[in-house]
C-alpha positions in Angstrom: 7.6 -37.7 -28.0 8.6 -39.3 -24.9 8.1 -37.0 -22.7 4.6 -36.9 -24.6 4.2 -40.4 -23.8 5.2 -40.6 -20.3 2.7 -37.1 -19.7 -0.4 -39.0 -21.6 0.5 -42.5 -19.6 0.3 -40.2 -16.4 -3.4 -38.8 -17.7 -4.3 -42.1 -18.7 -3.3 -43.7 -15.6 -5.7 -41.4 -13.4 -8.2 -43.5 -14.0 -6.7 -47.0 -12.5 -8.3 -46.1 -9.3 -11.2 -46.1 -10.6 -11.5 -49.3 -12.7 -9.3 -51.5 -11.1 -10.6 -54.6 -9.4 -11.7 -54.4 -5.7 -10.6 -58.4 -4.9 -7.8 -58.0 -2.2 -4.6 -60.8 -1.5 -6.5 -64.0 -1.4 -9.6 -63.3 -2.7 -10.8 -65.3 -5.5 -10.7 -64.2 -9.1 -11.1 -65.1 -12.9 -8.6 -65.2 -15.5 -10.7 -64.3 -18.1 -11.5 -60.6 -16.2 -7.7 -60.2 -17.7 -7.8 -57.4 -20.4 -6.9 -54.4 -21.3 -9.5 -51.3 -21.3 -10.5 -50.4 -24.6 -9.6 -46.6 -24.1 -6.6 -46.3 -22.4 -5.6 -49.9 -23.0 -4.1 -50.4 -19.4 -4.2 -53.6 -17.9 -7.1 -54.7 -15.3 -8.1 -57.7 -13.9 -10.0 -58.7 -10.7 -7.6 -58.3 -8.4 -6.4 -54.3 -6.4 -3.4 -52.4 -7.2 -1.2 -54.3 -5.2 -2.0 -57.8 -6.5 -2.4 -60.2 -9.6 -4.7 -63.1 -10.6 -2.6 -66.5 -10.6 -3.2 -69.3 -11.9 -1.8 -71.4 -8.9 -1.5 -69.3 -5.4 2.2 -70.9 -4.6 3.9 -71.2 -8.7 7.0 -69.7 -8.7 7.2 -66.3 -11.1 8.9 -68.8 -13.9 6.4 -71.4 -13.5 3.4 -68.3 -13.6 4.3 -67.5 -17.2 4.0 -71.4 -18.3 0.9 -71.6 -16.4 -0.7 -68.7 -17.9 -0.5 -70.4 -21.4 -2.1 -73.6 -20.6 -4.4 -72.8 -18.0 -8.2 -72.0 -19.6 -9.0 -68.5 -19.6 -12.1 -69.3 -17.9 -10.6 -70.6 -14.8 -10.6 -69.3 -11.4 -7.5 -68.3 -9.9 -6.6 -66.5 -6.5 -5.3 -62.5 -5.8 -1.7 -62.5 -5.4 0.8 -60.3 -4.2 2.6 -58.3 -6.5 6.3 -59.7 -7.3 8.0 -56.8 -8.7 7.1 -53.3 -10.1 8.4 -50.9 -12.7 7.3 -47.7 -11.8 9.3 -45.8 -8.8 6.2 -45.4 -7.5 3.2 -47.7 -8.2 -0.3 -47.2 -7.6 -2.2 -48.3 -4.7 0.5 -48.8 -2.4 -0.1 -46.9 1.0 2.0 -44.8 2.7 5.0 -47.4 4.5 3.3 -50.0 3.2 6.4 -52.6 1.2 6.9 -52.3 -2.1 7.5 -55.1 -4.5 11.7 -54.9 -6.0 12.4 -53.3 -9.0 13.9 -56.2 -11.9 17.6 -56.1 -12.6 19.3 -55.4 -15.4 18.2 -57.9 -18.5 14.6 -58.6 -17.4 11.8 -56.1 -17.1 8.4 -56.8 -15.2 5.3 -57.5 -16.9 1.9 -55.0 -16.5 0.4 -57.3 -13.9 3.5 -57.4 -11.7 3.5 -61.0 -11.8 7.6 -61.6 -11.3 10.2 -60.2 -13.4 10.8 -62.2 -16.5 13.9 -62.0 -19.5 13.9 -59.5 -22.2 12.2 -60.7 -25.4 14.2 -60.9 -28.6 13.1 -60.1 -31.9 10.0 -61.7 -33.2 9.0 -61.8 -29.1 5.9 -61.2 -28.0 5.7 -58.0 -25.9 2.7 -56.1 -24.1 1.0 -52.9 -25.6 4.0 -50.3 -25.8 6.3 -52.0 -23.4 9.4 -51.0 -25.7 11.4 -52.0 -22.6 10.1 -55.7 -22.8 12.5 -56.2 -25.7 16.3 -57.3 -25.9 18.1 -54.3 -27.4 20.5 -55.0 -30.8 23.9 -55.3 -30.8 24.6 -52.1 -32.2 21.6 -50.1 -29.6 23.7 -47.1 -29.2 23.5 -46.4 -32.6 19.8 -47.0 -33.0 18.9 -45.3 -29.3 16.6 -42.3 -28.9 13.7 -40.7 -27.4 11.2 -42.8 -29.6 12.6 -47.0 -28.3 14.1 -48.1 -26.2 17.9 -49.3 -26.4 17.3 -49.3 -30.0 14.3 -51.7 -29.8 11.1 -51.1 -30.3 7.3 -53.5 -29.4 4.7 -52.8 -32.2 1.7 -55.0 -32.8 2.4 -56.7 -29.3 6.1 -57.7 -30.7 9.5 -56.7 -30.4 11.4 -55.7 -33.0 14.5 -53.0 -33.7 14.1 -49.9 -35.0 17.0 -50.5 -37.3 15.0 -49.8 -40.7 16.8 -47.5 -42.9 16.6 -45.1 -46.1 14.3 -46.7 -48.5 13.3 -49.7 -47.1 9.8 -51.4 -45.8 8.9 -50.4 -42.8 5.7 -51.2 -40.0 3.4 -48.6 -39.0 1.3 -49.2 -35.6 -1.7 -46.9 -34.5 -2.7 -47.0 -31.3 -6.1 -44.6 -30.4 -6.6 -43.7 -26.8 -9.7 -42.5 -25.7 -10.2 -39.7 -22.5 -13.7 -38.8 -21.2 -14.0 -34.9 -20.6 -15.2 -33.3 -17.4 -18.4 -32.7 -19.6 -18.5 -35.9 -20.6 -17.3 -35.3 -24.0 -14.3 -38.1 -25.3 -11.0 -36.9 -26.8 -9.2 -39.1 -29.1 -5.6 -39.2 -29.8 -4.1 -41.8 -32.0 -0.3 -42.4 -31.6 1.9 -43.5 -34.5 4.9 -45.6 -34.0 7.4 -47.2 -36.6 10.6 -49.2 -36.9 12.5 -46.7 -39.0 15.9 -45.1 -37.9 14.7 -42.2 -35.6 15.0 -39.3 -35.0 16.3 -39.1 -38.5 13.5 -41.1 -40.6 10.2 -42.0 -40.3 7.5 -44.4 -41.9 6.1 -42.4 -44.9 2.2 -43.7 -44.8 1.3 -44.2 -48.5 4.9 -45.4 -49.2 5.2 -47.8 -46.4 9.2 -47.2 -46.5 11.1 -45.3 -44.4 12.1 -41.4 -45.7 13.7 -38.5 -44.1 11.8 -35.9 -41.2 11.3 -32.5 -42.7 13.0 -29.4 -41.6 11.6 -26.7 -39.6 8.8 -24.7 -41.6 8.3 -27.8 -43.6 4.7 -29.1 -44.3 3.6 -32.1 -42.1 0.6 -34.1 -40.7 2.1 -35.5 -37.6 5.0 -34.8 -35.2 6.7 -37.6 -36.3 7.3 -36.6 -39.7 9.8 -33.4 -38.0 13.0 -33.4 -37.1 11.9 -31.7 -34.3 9.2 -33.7 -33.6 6.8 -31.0 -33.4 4.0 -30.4 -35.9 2.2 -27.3 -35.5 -1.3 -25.9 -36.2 -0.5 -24.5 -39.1 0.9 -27.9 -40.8 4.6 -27.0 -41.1 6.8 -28.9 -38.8 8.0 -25.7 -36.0 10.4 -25.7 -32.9 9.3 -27.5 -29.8 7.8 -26.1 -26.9 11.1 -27.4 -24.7 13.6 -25.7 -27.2 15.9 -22.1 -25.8 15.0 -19.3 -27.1 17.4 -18.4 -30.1 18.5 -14.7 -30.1 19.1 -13.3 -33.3 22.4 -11.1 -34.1 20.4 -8.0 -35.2 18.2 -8.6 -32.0 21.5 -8.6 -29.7 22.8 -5.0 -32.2 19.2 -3.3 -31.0 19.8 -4.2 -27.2 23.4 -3.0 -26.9 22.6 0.3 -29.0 19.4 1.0 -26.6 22.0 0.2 -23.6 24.3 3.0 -25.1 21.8 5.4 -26.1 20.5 5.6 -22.5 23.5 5.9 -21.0 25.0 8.9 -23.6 21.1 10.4 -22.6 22.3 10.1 -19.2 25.3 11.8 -19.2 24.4 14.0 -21.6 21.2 15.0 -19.3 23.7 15.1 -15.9 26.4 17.5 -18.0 23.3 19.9 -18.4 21.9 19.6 -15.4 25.4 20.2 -13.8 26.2 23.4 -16.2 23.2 24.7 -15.4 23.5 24.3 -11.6 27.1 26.2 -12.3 25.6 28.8 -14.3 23.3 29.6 -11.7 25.8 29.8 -8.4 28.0 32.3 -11.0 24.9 34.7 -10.9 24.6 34.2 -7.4 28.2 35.4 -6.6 28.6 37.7 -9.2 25.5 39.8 -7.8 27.0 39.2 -4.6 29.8 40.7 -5.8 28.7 43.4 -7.4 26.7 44.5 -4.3 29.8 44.1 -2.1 31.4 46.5 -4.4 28.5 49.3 -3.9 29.0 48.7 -0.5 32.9 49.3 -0.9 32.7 52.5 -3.2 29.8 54.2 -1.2 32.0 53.7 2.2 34.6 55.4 0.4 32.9 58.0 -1.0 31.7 58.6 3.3 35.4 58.4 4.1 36.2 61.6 1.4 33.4 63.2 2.5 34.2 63.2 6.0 38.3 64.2 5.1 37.1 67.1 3.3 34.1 68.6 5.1 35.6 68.1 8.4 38.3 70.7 8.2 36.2 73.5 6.1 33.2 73.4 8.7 36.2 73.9 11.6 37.1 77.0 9.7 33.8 78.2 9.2 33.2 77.8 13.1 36.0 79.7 13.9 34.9 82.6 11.9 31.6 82.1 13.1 33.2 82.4 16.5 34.8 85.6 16.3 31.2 86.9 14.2 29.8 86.4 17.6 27.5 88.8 19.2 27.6 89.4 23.2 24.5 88.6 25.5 24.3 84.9 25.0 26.6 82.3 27.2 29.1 81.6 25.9 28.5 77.6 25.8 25.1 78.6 23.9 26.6 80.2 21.5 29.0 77.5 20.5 26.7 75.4 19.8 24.3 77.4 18.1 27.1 78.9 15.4 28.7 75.1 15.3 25.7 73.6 13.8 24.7 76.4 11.4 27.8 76.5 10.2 28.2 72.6 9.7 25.2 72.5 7.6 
């Protein structure tokens, strides 16, 4: 809800440019130009970013505030500059240009920047969601969240803690803030604020006393009726958009047995891959050797061959030799009767 708040005050703020006054340090102004703009209720007045209308151009910032409540809201005052600011960065201030001190500790600084002034106590009057206007309890760190401020809390322009508990009366204050579309179109968004004990209890609307938020996936008509503080389309109160992402145990059993399954795939597919590759190079050298042993018996079988024949074809030229007939040279006929006997 507060970061809500501080993202819609940013959208709303857009706009200040636009409808703030254009009467610079010194110019003259009216006190009764001092109001708050009907749709997103910010504070405007004559006077630029960077300055208020006073009452009396040289009142202190104590004497400003009792000045404000006597003077008529009719009269004229003059463009001063701003005394303090509570925003880091404030509109309308150039780049260099000084920028008015931030307030201490125990005092906060009003919308028109005026000077800073003491928190308010209880029963207080404070400006239009200014939760940090008010003086917190003694017991703020008990009462503290995301929806007040140090445990106090400004509805219906006064402060107040947000101390109500189980059962008890409580104060509901709507607040409706209006934004013009690009087409021209208005939005509306009504924010609801109580004094009850949050984030734990909120202002029940027909009841008017404070009960419990609902759990997650009960029904609701507003975010601040959830723990969580997130009601969703549907009407039943759901996680917020800022919330980790919650594994589930069966979720984190699917991942890990995917992760293993792959990798057994893997290794299974690489063993196979790797067998066959083996398979393969054993053909390889099996033919290989199977071929080399042709080779080996076949030069053998030359080798016999060659023992054997050599000596019978020696004897069969010898008797070829002495079978010889005369008239032919004798080199000739050598030759002659040595091949047809070697064949």
């Amino acid at each position: 809800m507060l970061v809500f708040r501080h993202l819609y005050a940013l959208i709303l703020g857009t706009p200040l440019l636009v409808f703030a006054g254009n009467v610079h340090e010194g110019g003259a102004c009216s006190l009764s130009d001092d109001r708050l703009d009907p749709s997103s209720h910010v504070s405007l007045s004559d006077c630029s970013d960077t300055a208020f209308c006073s009452a009396a151009s040289n009142s202190s910032a104590a004497a400003e505030t009792a000045n404000a409540l006597t003077t008529p809201t009719n009269a004229t005052g003059t463009c001063q500059p701003r005394r303090c600011r509570r925003d880091e960065f404030p509109f309308g201030y150039d780049e260099g240009q000084p920028l008015p001190p931030l307030c201490a500790g125990g005092s906060f600084c009003p919308d028109d920047g005026s000077g800073c002034e003491p928190l308010a106590g209880p029963g207080r009057a404070c400006q239009l969601d200014r939760d940090d206007q008010c003086a917190p309890p003694p017991n703020w760190q008990n009462l503290a969240s995301d929806w007040n401020t140090n445990g106090s809390i400004c509805l219906h322009s006064t402060c107040m803690y947000a101390n109500v508990s189980l059962g008890h009366t409580c104060i509901l204050d709507d607040v409706t803030y209006i934004v013009e579309g690009p087409n021209g179109q208005q939005y509306t968004n009504t924010i609801t604020r109580d004094n009850c004990q949050s984030p734990r209890l909120y202002c029940d609307r027909n009841s008017t006393q404070c009960v419990s938020t609902n759990a997650l996936g009960a029904e609701c008509d507003a975010d601040r009726e959830c723990k969580s503080h997130n009601c969703g389309a549907s009407g039943t109160c759901i996680d917020p958009p800022e919330m980790p992402l919650h594994v589930a145990t069966w979720q984190y059993g699917i991942v890990a047995l995917s992760v293993l399954s792959a990798m057994v795939a893997t290794i299974l597919m690489l063993v196979l891959l790797h067998k066959r590759s083996r398979l393969k190079r054993y053909r390889e050298i099996r033919e290989y050797y199977e071929e080399q042993m042709r080779y080996v018996g076949q030069s053998r079988w030359y080798v016999a061959v060659i023992h054997i024949g050599l000596p019978a074809c020696a004897a069969r030229w010898l008797l070829c030799m002495l079978r010889q007939q005369k008239g032919t040279t004798r080199m000739r006929r050598m030759t002659i009767m040595m091949s047809a006997c070697c064949m």
